[in-house]
Residue frames as a rotation matrix with the C-alpha (Angstrom) as fourth column:
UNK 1
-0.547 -0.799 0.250 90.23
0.820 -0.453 0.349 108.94
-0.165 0.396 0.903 93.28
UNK 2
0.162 0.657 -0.736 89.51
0.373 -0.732 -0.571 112.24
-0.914 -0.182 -0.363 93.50
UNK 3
0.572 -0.131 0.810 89.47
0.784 -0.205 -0.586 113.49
0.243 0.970 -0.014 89.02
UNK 4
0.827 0.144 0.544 90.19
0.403 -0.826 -0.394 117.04
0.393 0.545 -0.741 89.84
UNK 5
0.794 -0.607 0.017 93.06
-0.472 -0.598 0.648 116.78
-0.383 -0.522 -0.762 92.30
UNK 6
0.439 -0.673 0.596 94.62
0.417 0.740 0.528 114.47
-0.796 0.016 0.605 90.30
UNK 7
0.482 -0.051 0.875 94.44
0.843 -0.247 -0.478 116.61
0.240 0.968 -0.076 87.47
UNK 8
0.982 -0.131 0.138 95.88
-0.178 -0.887 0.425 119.34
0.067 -0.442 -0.894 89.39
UNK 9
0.389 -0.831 0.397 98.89
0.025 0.440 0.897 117.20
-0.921 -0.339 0.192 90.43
UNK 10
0.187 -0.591 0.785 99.56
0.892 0.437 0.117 116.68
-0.412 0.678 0.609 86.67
UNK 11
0.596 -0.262 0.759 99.18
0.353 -0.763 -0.541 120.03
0.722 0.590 -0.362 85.43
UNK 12
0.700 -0.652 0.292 101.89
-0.562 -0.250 0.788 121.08
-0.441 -0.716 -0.542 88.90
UNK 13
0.404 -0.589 0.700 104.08
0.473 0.789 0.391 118.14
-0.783 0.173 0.597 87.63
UNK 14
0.242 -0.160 0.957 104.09
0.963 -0.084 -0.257 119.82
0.122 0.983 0.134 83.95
UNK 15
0.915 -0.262 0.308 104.75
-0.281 -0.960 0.019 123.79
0.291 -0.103 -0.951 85.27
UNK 16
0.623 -0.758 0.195 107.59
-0.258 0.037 0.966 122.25
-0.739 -0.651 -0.172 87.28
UNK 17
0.062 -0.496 0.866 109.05
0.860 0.467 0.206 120.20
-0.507 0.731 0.456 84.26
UNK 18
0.680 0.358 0.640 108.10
0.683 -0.627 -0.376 123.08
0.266 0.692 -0.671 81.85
UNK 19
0.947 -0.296 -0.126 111.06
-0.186 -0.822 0.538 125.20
-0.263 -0.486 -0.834 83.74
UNK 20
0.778 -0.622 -0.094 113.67
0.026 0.181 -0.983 123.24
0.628 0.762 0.157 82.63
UNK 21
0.032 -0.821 0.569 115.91
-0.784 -0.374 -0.496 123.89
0.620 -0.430 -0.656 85.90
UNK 22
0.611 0.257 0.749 115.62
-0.773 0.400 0.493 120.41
-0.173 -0.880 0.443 87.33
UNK 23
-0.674 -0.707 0.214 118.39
-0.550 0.673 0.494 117.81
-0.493 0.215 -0.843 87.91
UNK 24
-0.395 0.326 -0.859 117.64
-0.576 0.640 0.508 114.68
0.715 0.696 -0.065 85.20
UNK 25
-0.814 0.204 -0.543 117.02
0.376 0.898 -0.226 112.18
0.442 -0.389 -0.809 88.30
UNK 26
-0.627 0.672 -0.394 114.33
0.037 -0.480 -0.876 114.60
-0.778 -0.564 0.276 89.66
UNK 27
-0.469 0.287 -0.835 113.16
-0.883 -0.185 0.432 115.53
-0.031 0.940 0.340 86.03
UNK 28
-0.736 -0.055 -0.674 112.73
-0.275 0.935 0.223 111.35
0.619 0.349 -0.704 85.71
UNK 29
-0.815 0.404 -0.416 110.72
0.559 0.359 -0.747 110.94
-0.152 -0.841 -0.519 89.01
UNK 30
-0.549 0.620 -0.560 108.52
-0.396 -0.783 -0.479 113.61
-0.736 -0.042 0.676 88.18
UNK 31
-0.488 0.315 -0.814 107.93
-0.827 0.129 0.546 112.06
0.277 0.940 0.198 84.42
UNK 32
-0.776 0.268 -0.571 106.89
0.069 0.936 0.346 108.70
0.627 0.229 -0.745 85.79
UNK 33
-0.582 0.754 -0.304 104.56
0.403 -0.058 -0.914 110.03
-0.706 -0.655 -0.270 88.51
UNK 34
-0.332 0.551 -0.766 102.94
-0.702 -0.686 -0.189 112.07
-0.630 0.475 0.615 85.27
UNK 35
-0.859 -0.237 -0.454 102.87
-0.425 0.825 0.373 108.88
0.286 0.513 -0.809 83.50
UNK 36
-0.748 0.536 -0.391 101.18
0.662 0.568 -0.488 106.66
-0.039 -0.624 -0.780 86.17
UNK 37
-0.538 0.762 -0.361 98.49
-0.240 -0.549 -0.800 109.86
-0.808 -0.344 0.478 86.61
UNK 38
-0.298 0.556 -0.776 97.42
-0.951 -0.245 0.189 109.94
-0.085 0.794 0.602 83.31
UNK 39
-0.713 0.107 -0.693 96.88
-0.251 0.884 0.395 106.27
0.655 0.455 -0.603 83.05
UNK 40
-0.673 0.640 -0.371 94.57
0.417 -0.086 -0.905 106.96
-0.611 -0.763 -0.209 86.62
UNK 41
-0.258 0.762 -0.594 92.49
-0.441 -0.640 -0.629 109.82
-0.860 0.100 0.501 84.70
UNK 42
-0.377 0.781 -0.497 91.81
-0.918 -0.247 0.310 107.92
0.119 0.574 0.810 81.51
UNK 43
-0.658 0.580 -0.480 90.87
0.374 0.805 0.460 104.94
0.654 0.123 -0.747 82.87
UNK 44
-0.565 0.710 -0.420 88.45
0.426 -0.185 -0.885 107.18
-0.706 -0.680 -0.198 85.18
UNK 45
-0.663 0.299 -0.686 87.59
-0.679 -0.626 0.383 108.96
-0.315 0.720 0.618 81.79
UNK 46
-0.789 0.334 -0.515 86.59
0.035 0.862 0.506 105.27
0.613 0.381 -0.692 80.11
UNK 47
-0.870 0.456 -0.187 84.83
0.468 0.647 -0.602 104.55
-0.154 -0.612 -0.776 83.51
UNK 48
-0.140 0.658 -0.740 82.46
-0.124 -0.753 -0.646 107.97
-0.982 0.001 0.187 83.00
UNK 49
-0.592 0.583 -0.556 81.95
-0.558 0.200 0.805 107.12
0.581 0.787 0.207 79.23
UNK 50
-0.704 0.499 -0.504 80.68
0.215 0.827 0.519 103.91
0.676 0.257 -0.690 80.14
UNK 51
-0.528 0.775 -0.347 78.40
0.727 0.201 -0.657 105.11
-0.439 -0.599 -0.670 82.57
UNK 52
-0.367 0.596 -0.714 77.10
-0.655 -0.711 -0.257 107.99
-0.661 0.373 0.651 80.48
UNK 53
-0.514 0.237 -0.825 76.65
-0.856 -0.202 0.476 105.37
-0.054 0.950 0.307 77.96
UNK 54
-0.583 0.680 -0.445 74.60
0.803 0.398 -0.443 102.83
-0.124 -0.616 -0.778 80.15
UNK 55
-0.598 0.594 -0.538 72.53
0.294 -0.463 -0.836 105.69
-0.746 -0.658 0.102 80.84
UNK 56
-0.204 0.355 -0.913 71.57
-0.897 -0.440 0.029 106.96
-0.391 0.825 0.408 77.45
UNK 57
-0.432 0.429 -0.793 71.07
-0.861 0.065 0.504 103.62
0.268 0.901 0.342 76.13
């Protein structure tokens, strides 16, 4: 996984939502793909703690 395009994808996901001019069944698809990301980036966050903190101690 690549951190920074994924983070891109969510913060595209959130302008698009953030407009307010999408049907509810789009609006829904969009919310669970923003969902599922974020649960990608903080278990890649966790993964970088724990290796910064292997490293330091």
């Amino acid at each position: 996984m690549d951190f920074e395009a994924e983070m891109k994808k969510l913060s595209d996901i959130a302008a698009k939502m953030e407009k307010g001019d999408l049907p509810l069944e789009e609006s829904m698809k969009l919310y669970t793909e923003a969902v599922e990301l974020t649960k990608k980036l903080k278990e890649y966050i966790e993964s970088a703690k724990l290796k910064v903190e292997s490293l330091e101690g």
